[in-house]
Each structure stands twice: as C-alpha cells, then as structure tokens.
C-alpha positions in Angstrom: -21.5 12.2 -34.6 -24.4 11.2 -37.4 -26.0 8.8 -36.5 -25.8 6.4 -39.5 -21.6 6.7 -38.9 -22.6 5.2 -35.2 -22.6 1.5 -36.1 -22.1 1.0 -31.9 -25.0 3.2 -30.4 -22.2 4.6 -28.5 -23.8 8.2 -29.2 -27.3 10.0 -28.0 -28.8 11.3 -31.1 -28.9 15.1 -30.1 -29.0 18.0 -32.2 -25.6 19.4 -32.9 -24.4 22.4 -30.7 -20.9 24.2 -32.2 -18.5 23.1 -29.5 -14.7 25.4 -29.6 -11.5 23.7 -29.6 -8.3 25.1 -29.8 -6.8 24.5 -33.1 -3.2 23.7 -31.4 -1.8 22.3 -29.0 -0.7 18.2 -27.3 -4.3 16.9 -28.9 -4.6 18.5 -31.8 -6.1 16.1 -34.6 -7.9 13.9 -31.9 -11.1 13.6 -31.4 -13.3 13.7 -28.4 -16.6 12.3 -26.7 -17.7 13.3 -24.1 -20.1 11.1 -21.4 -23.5 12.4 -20.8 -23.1 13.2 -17.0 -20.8 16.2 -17.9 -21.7 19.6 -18.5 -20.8 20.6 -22.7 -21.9 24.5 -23.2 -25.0 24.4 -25.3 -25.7 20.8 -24.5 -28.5 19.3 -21.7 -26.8 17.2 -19.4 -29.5 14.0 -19.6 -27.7 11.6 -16.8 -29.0 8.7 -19.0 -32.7 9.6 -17.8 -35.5 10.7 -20.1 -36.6 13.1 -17.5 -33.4 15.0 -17.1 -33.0 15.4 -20.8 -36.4 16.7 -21.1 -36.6 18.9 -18.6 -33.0 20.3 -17.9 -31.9 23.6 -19.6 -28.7 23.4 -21.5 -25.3 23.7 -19.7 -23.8 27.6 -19.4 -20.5 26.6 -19.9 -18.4 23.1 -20.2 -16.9 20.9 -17.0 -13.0 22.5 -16.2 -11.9 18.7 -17.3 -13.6 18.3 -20.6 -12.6 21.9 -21.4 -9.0 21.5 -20.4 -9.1 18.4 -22.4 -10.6 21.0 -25.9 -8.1 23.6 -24.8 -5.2 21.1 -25.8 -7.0 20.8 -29.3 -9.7 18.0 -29.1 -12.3 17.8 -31.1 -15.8 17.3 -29.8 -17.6 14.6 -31.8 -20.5 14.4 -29.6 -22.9 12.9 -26.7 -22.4 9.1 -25.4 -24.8 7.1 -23.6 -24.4 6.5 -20.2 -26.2 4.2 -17.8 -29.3 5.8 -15.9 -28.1 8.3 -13.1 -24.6 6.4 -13.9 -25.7 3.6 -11.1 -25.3 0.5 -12.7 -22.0 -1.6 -14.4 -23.2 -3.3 -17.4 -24.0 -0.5 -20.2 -27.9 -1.3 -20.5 -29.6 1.7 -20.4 -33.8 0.5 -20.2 -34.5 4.0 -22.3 -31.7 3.6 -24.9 -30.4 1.0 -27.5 -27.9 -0.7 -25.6 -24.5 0.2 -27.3 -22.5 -2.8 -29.4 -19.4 -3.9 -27.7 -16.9 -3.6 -31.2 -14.4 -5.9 -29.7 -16.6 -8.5 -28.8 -20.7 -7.8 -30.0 -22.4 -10.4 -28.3 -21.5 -9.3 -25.3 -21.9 -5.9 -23.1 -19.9 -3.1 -23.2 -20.1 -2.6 -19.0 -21.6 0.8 -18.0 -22.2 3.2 -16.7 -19.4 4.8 -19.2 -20.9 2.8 -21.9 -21.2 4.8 -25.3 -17.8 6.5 -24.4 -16.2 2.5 -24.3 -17.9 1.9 -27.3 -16.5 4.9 -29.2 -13.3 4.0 -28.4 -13.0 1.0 -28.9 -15.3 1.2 -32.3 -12.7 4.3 -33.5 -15.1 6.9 -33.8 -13.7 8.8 -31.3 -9.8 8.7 -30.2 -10.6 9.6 -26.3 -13.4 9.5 -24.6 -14.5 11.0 -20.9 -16.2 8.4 -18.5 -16.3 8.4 -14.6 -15.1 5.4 -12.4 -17.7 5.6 -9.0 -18.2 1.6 -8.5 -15.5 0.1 -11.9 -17.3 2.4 -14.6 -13.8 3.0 -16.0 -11.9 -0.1 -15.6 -15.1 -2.7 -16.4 -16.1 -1.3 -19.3 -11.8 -0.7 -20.4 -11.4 -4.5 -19.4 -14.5 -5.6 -21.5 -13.9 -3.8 -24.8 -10.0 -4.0 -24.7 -8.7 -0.6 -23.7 -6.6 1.3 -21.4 -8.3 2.9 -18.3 -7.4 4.3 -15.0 -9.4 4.9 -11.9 -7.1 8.1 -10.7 -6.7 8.8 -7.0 -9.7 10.2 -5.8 -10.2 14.2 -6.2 -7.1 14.7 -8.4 -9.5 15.8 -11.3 -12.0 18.3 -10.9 -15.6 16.8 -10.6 -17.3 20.4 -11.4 -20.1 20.5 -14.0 -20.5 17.0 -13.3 -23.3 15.2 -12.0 -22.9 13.7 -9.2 -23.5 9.9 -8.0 -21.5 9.2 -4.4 -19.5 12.0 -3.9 -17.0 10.1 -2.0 -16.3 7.4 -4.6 -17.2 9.5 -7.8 -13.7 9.8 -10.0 -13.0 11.6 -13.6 -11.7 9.3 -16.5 -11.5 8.6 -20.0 -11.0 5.5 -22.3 -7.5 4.9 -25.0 -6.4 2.3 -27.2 -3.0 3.5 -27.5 -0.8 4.5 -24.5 0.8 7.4 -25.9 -2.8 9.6 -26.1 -3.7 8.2 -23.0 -0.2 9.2 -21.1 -0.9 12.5 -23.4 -4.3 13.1 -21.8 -2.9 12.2 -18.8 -0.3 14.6 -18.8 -2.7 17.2 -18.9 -5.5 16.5 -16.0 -2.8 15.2 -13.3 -0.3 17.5 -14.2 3.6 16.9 -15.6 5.7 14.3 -13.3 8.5 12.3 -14.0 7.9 10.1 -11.0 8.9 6.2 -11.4 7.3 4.1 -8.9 9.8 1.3 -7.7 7.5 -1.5 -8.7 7.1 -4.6 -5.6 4.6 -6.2 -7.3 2.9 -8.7 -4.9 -1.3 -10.6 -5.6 -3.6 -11.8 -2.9 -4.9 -15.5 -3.4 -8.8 -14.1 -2.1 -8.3 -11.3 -4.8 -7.4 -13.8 -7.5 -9.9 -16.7 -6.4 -12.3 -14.1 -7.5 -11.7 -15.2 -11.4 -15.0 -17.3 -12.5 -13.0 -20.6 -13.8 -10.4 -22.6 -15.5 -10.5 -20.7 -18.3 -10.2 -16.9 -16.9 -7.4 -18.6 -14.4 -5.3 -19.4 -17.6 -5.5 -16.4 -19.4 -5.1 -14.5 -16.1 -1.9 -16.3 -15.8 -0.7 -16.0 -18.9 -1.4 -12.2 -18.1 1.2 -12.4 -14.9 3.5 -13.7 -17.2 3.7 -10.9 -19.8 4.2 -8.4 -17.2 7.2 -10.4 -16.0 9.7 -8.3 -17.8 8.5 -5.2 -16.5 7.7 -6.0 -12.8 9.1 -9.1 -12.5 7.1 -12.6 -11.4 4.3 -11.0 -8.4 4.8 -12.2 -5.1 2.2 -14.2 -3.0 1.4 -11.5 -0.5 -0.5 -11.7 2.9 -4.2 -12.1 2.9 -6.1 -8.4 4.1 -7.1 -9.0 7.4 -10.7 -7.1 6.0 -13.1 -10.3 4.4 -13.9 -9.2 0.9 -17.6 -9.8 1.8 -17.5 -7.2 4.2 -15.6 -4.8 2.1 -18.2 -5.3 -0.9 -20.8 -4.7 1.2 -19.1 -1.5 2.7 -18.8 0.5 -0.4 -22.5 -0.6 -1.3 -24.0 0.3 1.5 -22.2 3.7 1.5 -22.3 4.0 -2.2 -25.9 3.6 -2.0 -26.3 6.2 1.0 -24.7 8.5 -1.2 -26.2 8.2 -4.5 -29.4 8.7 -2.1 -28.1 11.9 -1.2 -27.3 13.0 -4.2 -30.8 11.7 -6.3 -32.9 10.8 -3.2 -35.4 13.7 -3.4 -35.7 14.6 -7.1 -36.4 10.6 -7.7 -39.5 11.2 -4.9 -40.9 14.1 -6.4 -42.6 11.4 -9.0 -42.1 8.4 -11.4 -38.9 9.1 -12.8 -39.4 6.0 -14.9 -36.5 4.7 -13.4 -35.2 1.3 -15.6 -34.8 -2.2 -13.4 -31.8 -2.9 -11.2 -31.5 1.3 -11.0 -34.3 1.6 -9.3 -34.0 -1.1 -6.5 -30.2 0.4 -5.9 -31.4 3.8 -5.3 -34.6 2.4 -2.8 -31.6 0.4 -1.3 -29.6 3.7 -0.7 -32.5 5.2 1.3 -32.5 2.1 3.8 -28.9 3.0 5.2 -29.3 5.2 8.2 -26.4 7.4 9.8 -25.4 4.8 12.0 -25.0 1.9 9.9 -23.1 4.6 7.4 -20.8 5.3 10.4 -20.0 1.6 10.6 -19.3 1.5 6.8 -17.3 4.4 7.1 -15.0 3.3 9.9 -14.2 -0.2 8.3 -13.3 1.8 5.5 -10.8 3.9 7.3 -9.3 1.2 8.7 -8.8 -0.8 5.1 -7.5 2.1 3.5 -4.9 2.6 6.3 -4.6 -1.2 5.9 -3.8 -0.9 2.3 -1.5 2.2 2.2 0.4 0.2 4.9 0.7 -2.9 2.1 1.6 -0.7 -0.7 3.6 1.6 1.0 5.2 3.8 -1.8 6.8 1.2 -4.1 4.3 -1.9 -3.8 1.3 -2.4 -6.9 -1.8 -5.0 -6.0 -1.7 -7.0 -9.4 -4.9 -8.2 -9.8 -7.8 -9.4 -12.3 -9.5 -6.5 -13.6 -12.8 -8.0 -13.4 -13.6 -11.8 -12.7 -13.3 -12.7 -16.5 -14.4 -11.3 -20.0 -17.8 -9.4 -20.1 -21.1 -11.0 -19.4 -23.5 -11.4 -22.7 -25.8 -9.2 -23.9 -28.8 -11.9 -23.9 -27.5 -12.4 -20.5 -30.8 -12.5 -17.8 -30.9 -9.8 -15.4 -30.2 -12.4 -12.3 -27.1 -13.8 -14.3 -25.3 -10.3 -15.0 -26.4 -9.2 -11.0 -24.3 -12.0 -10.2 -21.5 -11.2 -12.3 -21.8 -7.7 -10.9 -21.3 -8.5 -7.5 -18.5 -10.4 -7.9 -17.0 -8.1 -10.4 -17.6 -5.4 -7.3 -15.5 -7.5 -5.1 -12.8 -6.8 -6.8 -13.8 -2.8 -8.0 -14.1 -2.4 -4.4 -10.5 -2.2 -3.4 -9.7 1.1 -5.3 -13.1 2.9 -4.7 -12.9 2.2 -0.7 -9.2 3.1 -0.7 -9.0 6.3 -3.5 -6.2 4.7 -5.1 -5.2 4.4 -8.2 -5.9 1.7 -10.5 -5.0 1.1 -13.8 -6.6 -1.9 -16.1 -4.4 -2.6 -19.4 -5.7 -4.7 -22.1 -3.7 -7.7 -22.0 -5.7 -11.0 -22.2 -8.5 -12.8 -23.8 -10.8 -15.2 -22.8 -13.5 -16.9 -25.2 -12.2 -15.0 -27.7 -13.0 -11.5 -25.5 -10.7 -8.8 -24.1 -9.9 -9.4 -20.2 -8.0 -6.7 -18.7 -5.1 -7.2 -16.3 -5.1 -4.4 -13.2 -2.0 -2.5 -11.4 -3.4 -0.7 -8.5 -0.6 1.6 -6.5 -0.4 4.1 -4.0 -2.2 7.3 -3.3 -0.7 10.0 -6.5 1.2 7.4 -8.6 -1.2 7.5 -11.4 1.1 8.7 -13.5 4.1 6.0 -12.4 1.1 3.4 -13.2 0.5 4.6 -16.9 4.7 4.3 -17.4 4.8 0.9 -16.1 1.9 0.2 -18.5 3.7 2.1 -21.2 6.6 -0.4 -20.6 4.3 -3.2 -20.4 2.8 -2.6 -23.6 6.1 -2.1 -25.2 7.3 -4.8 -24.5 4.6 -7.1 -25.7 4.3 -4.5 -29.0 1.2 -3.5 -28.3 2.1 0.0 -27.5 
C-alpha cells in the first residue's frame, strides 16, 4: 500500500517485497493485510517495536494462516501497524502515527490489531489478519464497525507468529460483509454445516458493565434486532466467579505469559518500550509460579463453569465492550480505565477458549458499538450463520 493512498495510517511504510497469490480460487479479487506480528516471506516481522524491525532478518517463508488465506487468491496489499509487542487494547502505538478510526476519527481504533481495523474499515483492504489475546479482535471490530470473531482457542495455527501469552493468543481477521468473512472462515476452521440450536440467555453483572444511559439504550435496542433470529435473551443465573476476580485472573496470567514469551530479550537493554507497555510487561515478571497456579485453577474451574452454562445449544449475549471507543485525545488514566472495564467483559472468552463473535449492530454518540454472541467450544462457525441471519434480517448483510 503507498502511502499517500493510506489516508488511515493503517499501514507501516515498508519497502515493497513481491508477495505470490494464487490467481484462483474462493478469494480471488480480494485484497489482503496482513498484521505485523506474522511472518510474510521477504518481510521483517517488527511486533510494533523499533528494535525488532531493525534488527530482525526478514521472514523465510509466510505463517500457514496468512498463506492458506493467499492460496485461495488474496492479494497482499501490505504491512499494518500493530500495538508494541501486541500488549495493549487501544491502537496507540508511542513509535508510530496512531491510525484514524474511518468510522468514527476522533476516536481510537482499539489495538493491538489496529492498522488491520483501520484498513478494513477505511476499504483499503477487504480482509485483514489480527490476533485476539486480551479483545484485540472484537475491541477494535466493535470500535470501527465490523465483524470479528475470537475462534476457539488453537483451531488456527499460531506458527510464524509472534507470540504474546501462549495460552490466550488466538488468529483472526477483520470483514465488513458477512459473506467474505463466512468465506475466510470457511477456509481456516474448515467446511461445517453445523447449526447451533441458539438458547440465548445475558447475565445482569455482564450487562451492568455498559458505562451509562446512553450505551444501555443502544445495547437494548441491539437485544432487540437480534429478536428474530434468537429470540428475546433470557435473564440467566449470575456466575458464581466475581468478575473482579476473573479480570484479574487472565491479567495476572496473561502478564506471566507475555513475560515468558518477551521477559528476557526486553532485559537485555532499553527496548524503548512506549508507556502502559512497559509497566504490563514489569507487571508480568511480579507473578511467581504459585500465584500463576492460583490463576490457573480459578480458571479451570470457570471454564468448566461456563461450558456447563452453555452447554451445546446456549450463546452468552453480551456488550461487546462497555460502549463505543474511547477518544483519541483521551488521557492515558481515562482510556486505562476504560480498558479495564472493557477487559471485564474480553475476559470471559480468553479465560474460557470459546468462541466469540462481535457483529456491528449499534451506535452510540454517533460511533459503532458492537453486540457479542459467545458459544460453545467449536461453534465458531454456527456463530458466523447466526450472525449471517442476523445481519440479514436487519439488511445489513
């Protein structure tokens, strides 16, 4: 992508590398971007940190998902920004113009899939590739008005993909449309024809998560154009597991991780790591092996909790995030705190590994606010019909 057609900053001005396609095939004539944490032959995989792009070597061949994703005729159209490391939520990277939220520019696209929201949703690419660890798929979808789906964890192949928290770390991409998304779809989880039975039921804590009046009406009026398809939700039963304690269980073992993972390059010396990025990863290298088996057991036990309430025809219908995304001139204490409460309710399918898909269905001050259906373990592809459905029958399809 030239940088004078990128009116969004979505894309990292790098010098072009020939990337293949096939010139056939279920995505032929699309076009393709490609986040900046997966490996593109040719290209330096720069993780959103000036060090890694300087230093790394380029990539000998291209992530199995990306490639699978050219083998069905996409065209590469380049590099998108990514929050640093991938370890923050609101798409402003300290070493890069921040890229323009198209559907709504005063306000931030949401990270760490940032440029690849922005293409999107600005048109200068028909699919991009992002990763979901902490809501870096379904924030950003909710915030610029498109379709995005945390899959069930490990049903994509992570290889040639840098890694943040193993444990949490999912593939995904961004759509406006549902039929290239059901298309790409298709592809990465394989052919089903599975309906999921929908029982679609909320949780008052999960909805008193919303930030006021306004995001409570347009949330509502959300529930209602999903009526058709899944009928009015049903009040269900409270989790027995506080959301306090289950936000701070995926970032104390999300932090762990990413500590892991970053912990001793980071040490080696000033990785001019950008503010907010920085503190998380000092945060990571606080939780010690028994605090991490705490996490990890109260995570076992919501998950079981959760497959129990879902069972194989029930969908958690909740608010995406707590209401449209946070603005750009925003202070840094102001979007932490729409962060955390934005991670309260990203929490549920990163503990759990299942699926969760955000459609864009609402507006609030006049910016997208996405609507969530989050099933069972393996029924992303029953979640993308009901959305097809959904979006059908509103005409937005």
């Amino acid at each position: 992508m030239s940088k004078q057609n990128d009116r969004f900053n979505a894309f990292l001005d790098l010098r072009q590398v020939p990337v293949s396609h096939a010139q056939s095939g279920p995505l032929a004539g699309l076009t393709l971007a490609v986040k900046d944490i997966f490996d593109v032959a040719g290209y330096i995989t720069g993780c959103g940190n000036p060090d890694r792009a300087e230093t790394g070597e380029p990539a000998p061949s291209t992530a199995p998902a990306v490639k699978r994703l050219l083998d069905a005729g996409a065209r590469f159209v380049g590099r998108t920004q990514t929050d640093e490391l991938a370890f923050s939520l609101m798409g402003q990277n300290a070493h890069y113009p921040r890229p323009v939220n198209p559907a709504a520019p005063d306000r931030v696209t949401g990270g760490s899939s940032s440029g690849s929201a922005a293409a999107v949703a600005g048109r200068l690419a028909d699919i991009a590739t992002g990763s979901d660890t902490g809501g870096s798929i379904r924030a950003p979808a909710s915030f610029c008005g498109l379709i995005g789906l945390r899959a069930t964890h490990g049903v994509v192949s992570l290889q040639g993909t840098m890694p943040l928290a193993p444990s949490f770390d999912t593939f995904g991409w961004f759509g406006r449309d549902i039929d290239v998304y059901e298309k790409v779809a298709r592809l990465l989880l394989g052919e089903s024809d599975a309906v999921l039975p929908a029982r679609a039921f909320r949780m008052a804590p999960v909805d008193a998560l919303l930030l006021g009046e306004a995001e409570r009406h347009a949330y509502q009026a959300m529930i209602k154009t999903i009526a058709p398809v899944l009928g009015e939700p049903r009040d269900g039963p409270a989790l027995t597991h506080d959301l306090d304690d289950l936000y701070w269980c995926f970032r104390r073992l999300q932090a762990r991780e990413a500590w892991e993972s970053h912990g001793t390059w980071i040490s080696e010396k000033d990785r001019r790591l950008g503010p907010g990025v920085k503190e998380r990863f000092a945060y990571g290298a606080t939780i010690d092996a028994k605090a991490a088996k705490v996490e990890t057991a109260r995570r076992d036990a919501f998950r079981a909790e959760l497959a129990d309430r879902l069972s194989k025809d029930g969908i958690l219908v909740l608010p995406t995030v707590p209401g449209a995304a946070p603005l750009a001139a925003s202070g840094f204490e102001d979007t932490q705190i729409y962060r955390e409460r934005a991670l309260h309710l990203l929490c549920l399918s990163g503990l759990s590994g299942f699926p969760q898909l955000t459609l864009p269905l609402g507006m609030v001050d006049g910016a997208p606010f996405g609507l969530s259906l989050l099933g069972p373990v393996g029924s992303d592809l029953a979640l993308i019909g009901l959305g097809r459905r959904i979006l059908e029958t509103i005409g937005k399809a």
